[in-house]
C-alpha beads as a LAMMPS data file, in Angstrom:
LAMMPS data file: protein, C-alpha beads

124 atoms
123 bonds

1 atom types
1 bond types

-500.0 500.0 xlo xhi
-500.0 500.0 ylo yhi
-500.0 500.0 zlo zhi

Masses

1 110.0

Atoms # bond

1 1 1 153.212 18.389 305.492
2 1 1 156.493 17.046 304.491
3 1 1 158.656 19.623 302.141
4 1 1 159.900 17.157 299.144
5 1 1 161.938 19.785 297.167
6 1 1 164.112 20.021 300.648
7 1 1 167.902 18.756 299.376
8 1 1 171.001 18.158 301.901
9 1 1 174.437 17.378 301.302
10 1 1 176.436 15.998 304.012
11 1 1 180.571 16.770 303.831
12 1 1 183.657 19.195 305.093
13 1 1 183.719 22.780 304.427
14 1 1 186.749 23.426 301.974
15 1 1 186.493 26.791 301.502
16 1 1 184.620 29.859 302.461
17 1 1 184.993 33.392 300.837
18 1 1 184.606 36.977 302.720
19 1 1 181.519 38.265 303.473
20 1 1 180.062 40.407 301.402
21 1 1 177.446 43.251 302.979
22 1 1 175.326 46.038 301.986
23 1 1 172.240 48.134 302.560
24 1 1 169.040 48.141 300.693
25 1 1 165.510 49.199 300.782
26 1 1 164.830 46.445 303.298
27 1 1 167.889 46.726 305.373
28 1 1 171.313 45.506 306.145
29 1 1 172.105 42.401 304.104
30 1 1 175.395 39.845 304.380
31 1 1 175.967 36.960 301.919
32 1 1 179.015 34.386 301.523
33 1 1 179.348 32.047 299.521
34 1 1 181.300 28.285 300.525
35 1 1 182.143 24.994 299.854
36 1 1 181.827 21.413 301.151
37 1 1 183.363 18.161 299.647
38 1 1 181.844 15.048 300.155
39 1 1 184.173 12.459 302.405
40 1 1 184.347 9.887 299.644
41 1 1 187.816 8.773 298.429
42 1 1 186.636 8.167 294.945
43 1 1 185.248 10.400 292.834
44 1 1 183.839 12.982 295.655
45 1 1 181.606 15.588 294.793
46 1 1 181.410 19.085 295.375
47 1 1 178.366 21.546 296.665
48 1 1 179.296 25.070 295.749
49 1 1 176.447 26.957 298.034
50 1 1 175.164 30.636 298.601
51 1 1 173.968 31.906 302.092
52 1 1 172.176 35.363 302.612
53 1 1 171.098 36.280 305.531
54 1 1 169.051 40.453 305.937
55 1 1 167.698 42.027 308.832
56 1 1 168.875 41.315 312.640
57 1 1 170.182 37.553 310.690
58 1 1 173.392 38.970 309.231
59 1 1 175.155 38.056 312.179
60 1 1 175.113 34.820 310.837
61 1 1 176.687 35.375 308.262
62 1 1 179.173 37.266 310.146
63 1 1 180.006 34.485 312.463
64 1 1 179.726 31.449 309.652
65 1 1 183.820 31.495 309.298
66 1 1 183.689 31.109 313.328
67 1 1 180.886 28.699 313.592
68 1 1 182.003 26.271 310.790
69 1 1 185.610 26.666 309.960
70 1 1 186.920 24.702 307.379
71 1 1 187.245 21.323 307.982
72 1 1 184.189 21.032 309.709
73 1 1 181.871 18.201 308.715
74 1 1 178.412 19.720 308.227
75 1 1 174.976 18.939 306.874
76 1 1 173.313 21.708 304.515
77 1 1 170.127 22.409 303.969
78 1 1 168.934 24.182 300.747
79 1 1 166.879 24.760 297.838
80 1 1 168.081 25.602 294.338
81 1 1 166.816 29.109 293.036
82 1 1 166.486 30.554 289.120
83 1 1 165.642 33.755 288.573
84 1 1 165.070 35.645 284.853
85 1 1 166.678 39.035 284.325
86 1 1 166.202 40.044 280.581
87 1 1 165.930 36.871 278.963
88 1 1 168.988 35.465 280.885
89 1 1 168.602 32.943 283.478
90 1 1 170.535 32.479 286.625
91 1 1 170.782 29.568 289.289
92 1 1 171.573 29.453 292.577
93 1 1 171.585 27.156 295.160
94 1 1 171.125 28.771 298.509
95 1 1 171.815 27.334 301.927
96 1 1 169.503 28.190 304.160
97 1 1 170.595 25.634 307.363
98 1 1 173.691 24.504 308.638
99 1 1 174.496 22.080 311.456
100 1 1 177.750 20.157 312.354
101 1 1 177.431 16.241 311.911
102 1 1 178.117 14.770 315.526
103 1 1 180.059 11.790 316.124
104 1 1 176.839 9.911 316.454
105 1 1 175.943 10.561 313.096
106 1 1 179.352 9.786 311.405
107 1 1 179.390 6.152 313.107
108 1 1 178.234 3.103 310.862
109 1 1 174.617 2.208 311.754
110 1 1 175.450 -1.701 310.348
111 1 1 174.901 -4.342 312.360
112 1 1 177.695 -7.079 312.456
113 1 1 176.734 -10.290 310.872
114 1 1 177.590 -12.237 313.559
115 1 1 175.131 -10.100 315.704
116 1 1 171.985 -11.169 313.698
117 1 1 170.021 -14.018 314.793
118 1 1 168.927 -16.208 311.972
119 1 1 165.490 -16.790 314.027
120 1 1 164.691 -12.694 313.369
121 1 1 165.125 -12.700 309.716
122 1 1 161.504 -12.100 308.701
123 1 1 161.775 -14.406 305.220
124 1 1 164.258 -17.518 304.751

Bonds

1 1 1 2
2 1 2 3
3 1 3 4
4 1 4 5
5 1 5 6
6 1 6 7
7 1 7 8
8 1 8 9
9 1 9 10
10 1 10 11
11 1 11 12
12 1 12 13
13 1 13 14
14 1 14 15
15 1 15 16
16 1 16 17
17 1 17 18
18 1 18 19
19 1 19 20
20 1 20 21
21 1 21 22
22 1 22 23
23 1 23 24
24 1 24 25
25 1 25 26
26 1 26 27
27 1 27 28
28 1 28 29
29 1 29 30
30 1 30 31
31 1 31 32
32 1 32 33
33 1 33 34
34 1 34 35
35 1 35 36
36 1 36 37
37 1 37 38
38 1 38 39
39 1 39 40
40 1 40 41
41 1 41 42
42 1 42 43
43 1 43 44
44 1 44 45
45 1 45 46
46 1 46 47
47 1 47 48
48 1 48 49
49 1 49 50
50 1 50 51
51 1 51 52
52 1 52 53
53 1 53 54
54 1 54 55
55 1 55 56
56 1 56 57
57 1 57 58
58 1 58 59
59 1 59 60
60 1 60 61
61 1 61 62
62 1 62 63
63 1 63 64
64 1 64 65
65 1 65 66
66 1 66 67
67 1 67 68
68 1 68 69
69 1 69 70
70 1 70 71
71 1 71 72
72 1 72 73
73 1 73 74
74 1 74 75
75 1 75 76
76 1 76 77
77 1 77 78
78 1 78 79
79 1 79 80
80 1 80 81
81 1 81 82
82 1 82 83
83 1 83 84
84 1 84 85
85 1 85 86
86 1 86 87
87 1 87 88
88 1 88 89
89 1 89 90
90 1 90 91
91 1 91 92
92 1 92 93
93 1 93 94
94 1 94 95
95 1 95 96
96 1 96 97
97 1 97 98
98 1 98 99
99 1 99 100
100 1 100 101
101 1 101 102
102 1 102 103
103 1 103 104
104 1 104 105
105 1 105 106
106 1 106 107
107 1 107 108
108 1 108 109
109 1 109 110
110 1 110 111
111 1 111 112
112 1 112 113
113 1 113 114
114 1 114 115
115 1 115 116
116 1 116 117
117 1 117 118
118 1 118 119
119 1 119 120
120 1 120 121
121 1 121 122
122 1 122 123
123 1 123 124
């Protein structure tokens, strides 16, 4: 079954900040928090996103700065979170994948008009 609350936002990283890590009930626990701009030249917008990684995962979090340095085009995966804490709400939106756009995927998928044959056009 398709997930339809799954959001991505395709830019460069423009900033990450310092890991952050600590221990809890559950374990070892690393967060960071980072930015991507979209590559438009008008009017581009900006994802501010979380990613928290526990467990035997915080080594990804360790190694995000290395993996995806900035200026690295990147897709993100995430989900936006709210949570209540006495009467107060608070959002979040929380990365949970990251992958580096390939060159593939940065190329135009258009078709030059000269290319098309007027015999494939399914309505005239």
């Amino acid at each position: 079954m398709e997930n339809k609350n799954e959001l991505t936002f395709t830019g460069k990283i423009t900033h990450i900040e310092e890991v952050k890590k600590g221990e809890s009930a559950k374990g070892a626990w690393a967060s960071l928090k980072f930015q991507v701009t979209e590559n438009k030249d008008e009017y581009p917008q900006v994802g501010n996103f979380s990613y928290f990684k526990n467990g035997e995962n915080v080594k990804y979090a360790d190694d995000f700065a290395k993996m995806y340095p900035v200026g690295t085009e990147v897709v993100v995966t995430f989900n936006l979170a709210t949570s209540e804490w006495q009467g107060k709400f608070f959002a979040d939106v929380r990365a949970w994948k990251v992958e580096k756009v390939t060159a593939e995927e940065t190329q135009s998928q258009e078709v030059p008009v000269e290319d098309i044959n007027p015999e494939d056009i399914p309505f005239k």
